[in-house]
Every structure is written in C-alpha cells, then in structure tokens.
N, C-alpha and C positions, 0 to 999 in steps of 0.2 A: 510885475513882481507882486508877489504874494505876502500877505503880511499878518501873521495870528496874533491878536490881539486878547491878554490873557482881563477877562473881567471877572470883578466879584463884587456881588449885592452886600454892602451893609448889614441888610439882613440875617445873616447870616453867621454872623458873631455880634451883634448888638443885641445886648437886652432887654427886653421889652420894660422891665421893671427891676430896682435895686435889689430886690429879692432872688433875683433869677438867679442860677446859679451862673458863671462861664460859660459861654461857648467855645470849647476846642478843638481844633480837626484831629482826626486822628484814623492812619494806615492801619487798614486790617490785613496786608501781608504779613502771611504767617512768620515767616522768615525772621522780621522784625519782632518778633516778638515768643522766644523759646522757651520762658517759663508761664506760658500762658494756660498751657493743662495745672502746672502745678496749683495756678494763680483759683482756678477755678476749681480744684479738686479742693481746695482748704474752704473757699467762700459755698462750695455745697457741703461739707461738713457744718461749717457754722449755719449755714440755713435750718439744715437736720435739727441741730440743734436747739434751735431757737422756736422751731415748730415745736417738738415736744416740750419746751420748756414754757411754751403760752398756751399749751392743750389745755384746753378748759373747758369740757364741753357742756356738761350741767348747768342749767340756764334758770328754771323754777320748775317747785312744786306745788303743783294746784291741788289743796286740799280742800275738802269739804264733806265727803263721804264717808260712812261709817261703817262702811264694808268694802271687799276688795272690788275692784274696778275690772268687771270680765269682760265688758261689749265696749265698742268704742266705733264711730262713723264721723269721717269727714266730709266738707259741703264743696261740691268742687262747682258750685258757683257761690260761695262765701269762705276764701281765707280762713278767714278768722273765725269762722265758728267751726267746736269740734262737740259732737254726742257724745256720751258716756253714762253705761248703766253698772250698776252694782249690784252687789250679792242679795241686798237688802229690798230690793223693789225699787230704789230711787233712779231718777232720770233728772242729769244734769246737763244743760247746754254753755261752753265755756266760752270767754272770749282769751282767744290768745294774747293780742296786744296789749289787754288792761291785765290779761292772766287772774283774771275773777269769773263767778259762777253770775250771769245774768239772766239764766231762767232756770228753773227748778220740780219737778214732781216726784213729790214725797214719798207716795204710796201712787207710784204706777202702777208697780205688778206687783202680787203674792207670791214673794217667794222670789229665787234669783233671777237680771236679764240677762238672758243670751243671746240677743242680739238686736241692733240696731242698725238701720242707714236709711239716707236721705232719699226724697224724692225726686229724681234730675227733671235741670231744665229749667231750671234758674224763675221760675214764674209764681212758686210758691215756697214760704220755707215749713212746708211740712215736711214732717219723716216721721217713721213707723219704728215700732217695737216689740219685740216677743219674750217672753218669759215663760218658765214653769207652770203656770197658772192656766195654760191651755186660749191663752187671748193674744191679739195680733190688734196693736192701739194705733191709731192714728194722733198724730201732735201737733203743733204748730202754737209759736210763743204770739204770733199777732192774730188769730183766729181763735184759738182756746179761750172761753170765757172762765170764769176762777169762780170757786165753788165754797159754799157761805162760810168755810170757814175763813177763806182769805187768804190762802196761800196755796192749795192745790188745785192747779187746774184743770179743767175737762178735757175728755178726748175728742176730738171732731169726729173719729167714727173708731167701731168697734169690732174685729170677725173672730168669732168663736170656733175652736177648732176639737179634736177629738181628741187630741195628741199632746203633749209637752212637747213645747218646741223647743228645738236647738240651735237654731238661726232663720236668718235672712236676706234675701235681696230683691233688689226693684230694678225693672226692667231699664235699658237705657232711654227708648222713645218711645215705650207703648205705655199705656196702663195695668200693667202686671205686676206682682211680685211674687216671690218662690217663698216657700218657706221647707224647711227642715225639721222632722220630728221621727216617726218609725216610718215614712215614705216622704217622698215632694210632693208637695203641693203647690200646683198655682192657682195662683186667688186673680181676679177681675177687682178695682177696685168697686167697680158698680155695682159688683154682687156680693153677696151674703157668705154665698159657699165656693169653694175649690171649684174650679171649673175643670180639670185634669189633676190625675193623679199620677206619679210615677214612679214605681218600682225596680229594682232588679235584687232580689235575695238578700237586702241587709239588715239585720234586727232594727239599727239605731245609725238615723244619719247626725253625722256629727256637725255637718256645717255644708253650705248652698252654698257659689259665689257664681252671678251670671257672669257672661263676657260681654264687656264693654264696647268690643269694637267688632268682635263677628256676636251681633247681640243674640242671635236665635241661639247660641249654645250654651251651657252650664256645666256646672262641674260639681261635683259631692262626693263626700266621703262617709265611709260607715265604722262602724267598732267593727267587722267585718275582714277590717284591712283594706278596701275594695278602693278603688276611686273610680267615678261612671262618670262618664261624657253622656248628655244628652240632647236631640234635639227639639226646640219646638215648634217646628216646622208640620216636624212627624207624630210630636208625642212621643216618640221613641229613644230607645239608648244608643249611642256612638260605639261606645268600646266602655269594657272593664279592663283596670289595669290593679292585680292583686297583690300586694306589698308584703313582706314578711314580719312589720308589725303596723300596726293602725296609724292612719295621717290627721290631726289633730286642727288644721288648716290649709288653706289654697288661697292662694292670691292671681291671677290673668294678669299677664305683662302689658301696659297699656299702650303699648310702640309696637309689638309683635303678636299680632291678634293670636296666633296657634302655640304660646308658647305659655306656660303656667309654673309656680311653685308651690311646693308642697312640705309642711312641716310636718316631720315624723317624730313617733313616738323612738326612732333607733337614734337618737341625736341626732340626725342629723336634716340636712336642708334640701331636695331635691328639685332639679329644675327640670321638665318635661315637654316635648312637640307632641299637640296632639296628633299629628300627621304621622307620629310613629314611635310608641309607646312601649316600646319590647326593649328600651332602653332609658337610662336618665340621659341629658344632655348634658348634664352638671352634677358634681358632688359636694355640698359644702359640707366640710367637717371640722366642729372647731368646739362644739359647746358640746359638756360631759352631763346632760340631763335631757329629757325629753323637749323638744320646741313644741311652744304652746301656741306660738302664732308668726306669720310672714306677711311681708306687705312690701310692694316692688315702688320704685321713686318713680316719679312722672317721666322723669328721660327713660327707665325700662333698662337703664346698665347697671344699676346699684339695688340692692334688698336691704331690709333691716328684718331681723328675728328675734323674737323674747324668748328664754326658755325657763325652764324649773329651777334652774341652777342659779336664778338671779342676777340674772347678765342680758343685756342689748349688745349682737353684736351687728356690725355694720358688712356689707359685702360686695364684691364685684362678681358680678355674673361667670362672668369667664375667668376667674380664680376657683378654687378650691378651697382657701383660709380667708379667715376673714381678713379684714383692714384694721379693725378695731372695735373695742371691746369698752362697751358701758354698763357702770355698776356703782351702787352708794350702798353704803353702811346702812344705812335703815331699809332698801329697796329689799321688798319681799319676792317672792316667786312672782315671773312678772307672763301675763295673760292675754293680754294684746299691745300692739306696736303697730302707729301709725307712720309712714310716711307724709310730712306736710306739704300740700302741692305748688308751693313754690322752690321745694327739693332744696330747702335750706336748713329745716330743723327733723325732729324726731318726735314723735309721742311715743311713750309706755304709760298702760295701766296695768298695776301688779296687785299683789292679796294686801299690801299693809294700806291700801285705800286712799290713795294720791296718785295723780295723774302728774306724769314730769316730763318736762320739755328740756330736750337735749340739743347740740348743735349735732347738725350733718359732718361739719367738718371740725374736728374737735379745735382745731388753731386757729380758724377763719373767724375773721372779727367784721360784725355788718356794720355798715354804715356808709355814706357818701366818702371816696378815695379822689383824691388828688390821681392828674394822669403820673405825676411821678412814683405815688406809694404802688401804682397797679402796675406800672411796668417792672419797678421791683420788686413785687412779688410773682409775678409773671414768670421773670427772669429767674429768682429762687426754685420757686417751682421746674422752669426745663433745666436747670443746674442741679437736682436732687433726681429727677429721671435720667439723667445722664449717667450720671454715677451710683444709680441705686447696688449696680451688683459690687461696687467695693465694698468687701465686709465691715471696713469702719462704718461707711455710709447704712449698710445696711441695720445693722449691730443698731446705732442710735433711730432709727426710721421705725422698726421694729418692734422694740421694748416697749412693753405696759407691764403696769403695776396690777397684776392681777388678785384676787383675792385666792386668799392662803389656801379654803377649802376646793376653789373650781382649779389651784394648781396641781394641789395633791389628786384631787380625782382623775387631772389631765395626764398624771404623771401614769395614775393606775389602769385609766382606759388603755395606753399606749402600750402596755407592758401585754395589756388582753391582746389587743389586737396584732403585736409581734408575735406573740405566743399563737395564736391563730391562724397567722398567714405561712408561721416557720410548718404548722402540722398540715397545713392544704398543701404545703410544697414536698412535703416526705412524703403524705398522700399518693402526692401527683406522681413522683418517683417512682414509688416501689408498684404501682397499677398498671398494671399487663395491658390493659386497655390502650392506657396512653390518650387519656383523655388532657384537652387542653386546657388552658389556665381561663379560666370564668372574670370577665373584665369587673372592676371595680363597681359601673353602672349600671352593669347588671346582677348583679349578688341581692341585691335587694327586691329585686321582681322575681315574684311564683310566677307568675302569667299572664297573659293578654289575650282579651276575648271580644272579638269584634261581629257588630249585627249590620 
C-alpha cells in the first residue's frame, strides 16, 4: 500500500523577523479570481499616476561661466568628470557628485571653444581643445603646471592650425585626432602638422565625430548640407549623403558600430546605416526649432537632443516622438547634451551659461532599494506596459507641461505640414504620370554618392 504523505517546511510561512510582512499562500487560477483585470487596470492607473506626479527630473545647475556653454566632453574612464568650454575662452572641468568646478582655464582660447574631448584609455587625464583662434591645446589638471599669476594653467602641448576650427575628436586606440575647420584634418600627436588632409567639396565642416567601435571610420558634416563617411585606412571618402538642409551634429551608436544620428537644421532628429544611406532608418519629430546637438545613451536604445527652441527632449530609437521633454524658466537655447555613461542622468549646456544635470528618467529615484520597493516598482512598471494603449492609461503617461511658446509653434508647424502633405496628395492625383508617394525617410535626402 501506498501512502502520500503531504509535508510543509516551516519555512515557508515563518518569519524571519517581526518586521516581515505575512506569508500567504495563494492560487493563481484564473478562475478564482475574475476581477483581477479590473484589479490591475485601476493599480496601473494609479502607478501612471503617481510616476507623473514624482517626475522631477531637474537635479542641478552648475554655474560658473560667463558665457554660453557650446562644447562639452565626457571621460568614459572617469564618471564624474565632464569638460565644458564656453563662448568666452574658458575651459571648465566639473565634478558631477560634488556638482562644483575643480579645475579651471580662464583664458584658454581667444574667442569661442568649439570643441573639446578626452584622450581614451584611462592612463592619462589629458584632453584637447579647439577654438576660433586657429590652436588645438593640450590639458591635463595633474600635468599642467600654473602660470605666475596663479590661477591659469599651461598647456602640455600646442598645434597651430591654418583654419578656425569647428571641432574634434581623438582616435579610440591610436595616437590621432581629427579636427574640423574648411577641411579634416588628422593630426599625429607627435607631430607638429596634419599628417592627411581630407576633403570632398564643402566650404565649412561643421563638426568631426570618429567611430568608436569600427575606429578607422569618421563621419562630418558641412554648411553644404553634405554628411561624408570616410576612411582612414585609405585616406579616402565612403559615401556622401546630401540633406535638404544642413546637420548641425552626429553622434555613432556605441552597441551598433554602422548606425549613426544626425541633428538637423529641419527640426528634426535622423538616425542612419551607413551600410545604406539612400534612406533614414528613423524619423524623430518632436522639437519646433533647429536641433543643435545629439548624443546616443551607453545601451544605444535611447538619444537625448538640445534644440533652439529651449527644450532637452529624451527618445527611443525605434519611436518617432519623443518620451519626454526638458525645459526651465531660465534655460536658454540650449547647444550641447550629454548622455552620462552610467545611462542614468543627462547634461545640457545652453547660451544663459550653466551646465544642468537632469534625470534620465524623470520619476526614477537613485539610491540603495529594499528587494521589496524593486519588485514594486518592477511590477508598476509591467502593469503600465500592459495597459499603455487604454486611453485613460495613456492620456495620464503622456502629458507634459510644455512651455506655452514650443506649444503654439507645435500647433503652427502641424497646421504647415497638414497643409503640405494635403497639396503632395492632390499633386499626386491630378499627375498623369502617376508617380508614387516618396516615403517619410526619404523626403529629406537629395542624394547619395558613393566612392
């Protein structure tokens, strides 16, 4: 004879401590239990809820500058330091955690910086900078010695160029950096002058970003409209890809070595394969002003973008609108936006001359969690994706408070661009030809020119 013998550990409803809450058992047959959508459709309302009602994403502003904040570079082997130059010549290095300025050059450049970044490879913290004044500086806060009058320090090294530069960057593992002016240049840091020069037909490049992870490539833009791939392999150009108005910025996705974004002067945000270019992969449309600058998050799914318009807005690659939308009463036209590489916070530097640290996620509160506050918010969270498409749910998940001027222009762009699409479509009608409808991604490309 057979005998089941039913056993239960202690365990299992005993509390380790007074504090603990019950242990209950409890049937997850559905059956048992038939207002459990309802149960759960009201507790993801209340979540919605309670997210926008702790959105708080403004964090500090680091002031110290007396002009507007145009360059900015992060140390992606130091956290906590960020560069930042200004209209004025100065050069600031911040610390995030104390959110103060810990090193300083007064009178770097004559005249505005337009650009700055670090030297990788974690073995030195110098970084380089360029400005109007036709010089390309070398820095470093523990190698610069400080010059008699006591506050400005020396450059470790110096290369003189022909040109007003417009940017920069430094190679990932070699000794190079690009710069930006009426052509490319790469410099050797061991030498004096340009060791290559590269061209293709643009008066004025507007900004250099190398790639990170396929490092021989680069990427630039001109007043031109143009954006050129090139290699430096060859010394040569990849492809031109010609825009219907100028791109202001370019950021290299650093999870997707062939994939790039591009701020343009037509509002909007374009995201790009260089493997095939006769199209955008992505449209982001959301800001009613020119974007002045883009920068992808360390995972490579999320952007953030500055534009004219005096708004940070935040994005998902594979959406179309943003997620959300940063902005203050005093924040000026705002000129560069970092991403922080722990893909938790935001920089913008804008023209009223403060550098301001945002949350990534505007409700997200950091600090050390209890496993029970993380499995409820865990749980909030797949209970607001569950039900995002009920309009209640969505209606509260949705709304910002947006400023009064970027509503009315939002209202009058939308009014252009119905009035626009209604006359491509009568167009398209009454044309014997019978020519098809030109997709979204590509309206914006003249053409692509490949070597």
């Amino acid at each position: 004879m057979k005998i089941k013998a039913l056993s239960r550990s202690t365990a299992e409803y005993t509390r380790e401590t007074k504090s603990d809450i019950q242990k209950l058992p409890r049937n997850i047959d559905p059956e048992l239990h038939p207002l459990e959508r309802a149960r759960e459709y009201k507790r993801a309302l209340n979540a919605a809820k309670l997210e926008r009602m702790f959105a708080k994403p403004f964090l500090a502003s680091l002031s110290g500058h007396i002009d507007g904040v145009y360059a900015m570079a992060k140390n992606p082997w130091d956290l906590d330091s960020v560069v930042t130059g200004s209209g004025d010549g100065e050069l600031r290095m911040w610390s995030l955690s104390s959110q103060e300025t810990v090193w300083r050059a007064p009178e770097a450049h004559r005249g505005i910086v337009k650009g700055v970044c670090n030297i990788p490879g974690g073995e030195t913290d110098r970084f380089l900078s360029v400005g109007t004044d036709k010089l390309v500086k070398v820095w470093s806060r523990s190698e610069s010695a400080v010059a008699s009058d006591g506050i400005t320090p020396e450059t470790v090294a110096t290369y003189t160029g022909k040109h007003a530069f417009s940017g920069i960057d430094h190679h990932r593992n070699r000794p190079l950096f690009a710069t930006s002016s009426s052509l490319i240049e790469i410099w050797d840091v061991d030498r004096s002058e340009p060791i290559t020069n590269l061209t293709w037909g643009a008066d004025t490049i507007n900004t250099v970003k190398m790639n990170q992870t396929e490092v021989n490539v680069l990427a630039t833009c001109g007043t031109d409209r143009s954006i050129i791939l090139y290699d430096l392999r060859t010394n040569s150009p990849l492809a031109k890809l010609v825009m219907t108005l100028s791109t202001n910025a370019i950021s290299w996705n650093p999870m997707e070595a062939f994939m790039f974004a591009t701020a343009s002067e037509d509002h909007n945000v374009y995201t790009f394969d260089m493997r095939k270019m006769d199209h955008a992969v992505n449209v982001l449309r959301d800001h009613v002003s020119a974007v002045m600058d883009v920068d992808y998050s360390p995972t490579g799914q999320e952007l953030v973008s500055g534009s004219y318009d005096r708004s940070v807005r935040l994005w998902d690659v594979n959406k179309g609108h943003s997620r959300d939308i940063y902005h203050a009463k005093r924040m000026q036209r705002v000129f560069c936006v970092k991403y922080t590489l722990d893909n938790n916070y935001v920089l913008s530097g804008s023209d009223d001359s403060n550098l301001r640290l945002w949350r990534a996620r505007a409700s997200q509160r950091m600090g050390a969690k209890s496993n029970r506050e993380r499995s409820a918010i865990e749980y909030a969270d797949k209970l607001k994706d569950r039900f995002a498409y009920v309009p209640e749910v969505r209606k509260v998940l949705q709304h910002r408070n947006v400023p009064k001027g970027i509503k009315k222009a939002s209202r009058t762009k939308q009014d252009m661009l119905q009035s626009r699409k209604r006359k491509e479509e009568n167009v398209r009608k009454h044309d014997k030809s019978g020519k098809d409808r030109v997709p979204e991604r590509k309206k914006a490309i003249l053409g692509v020119t490949s070597k």
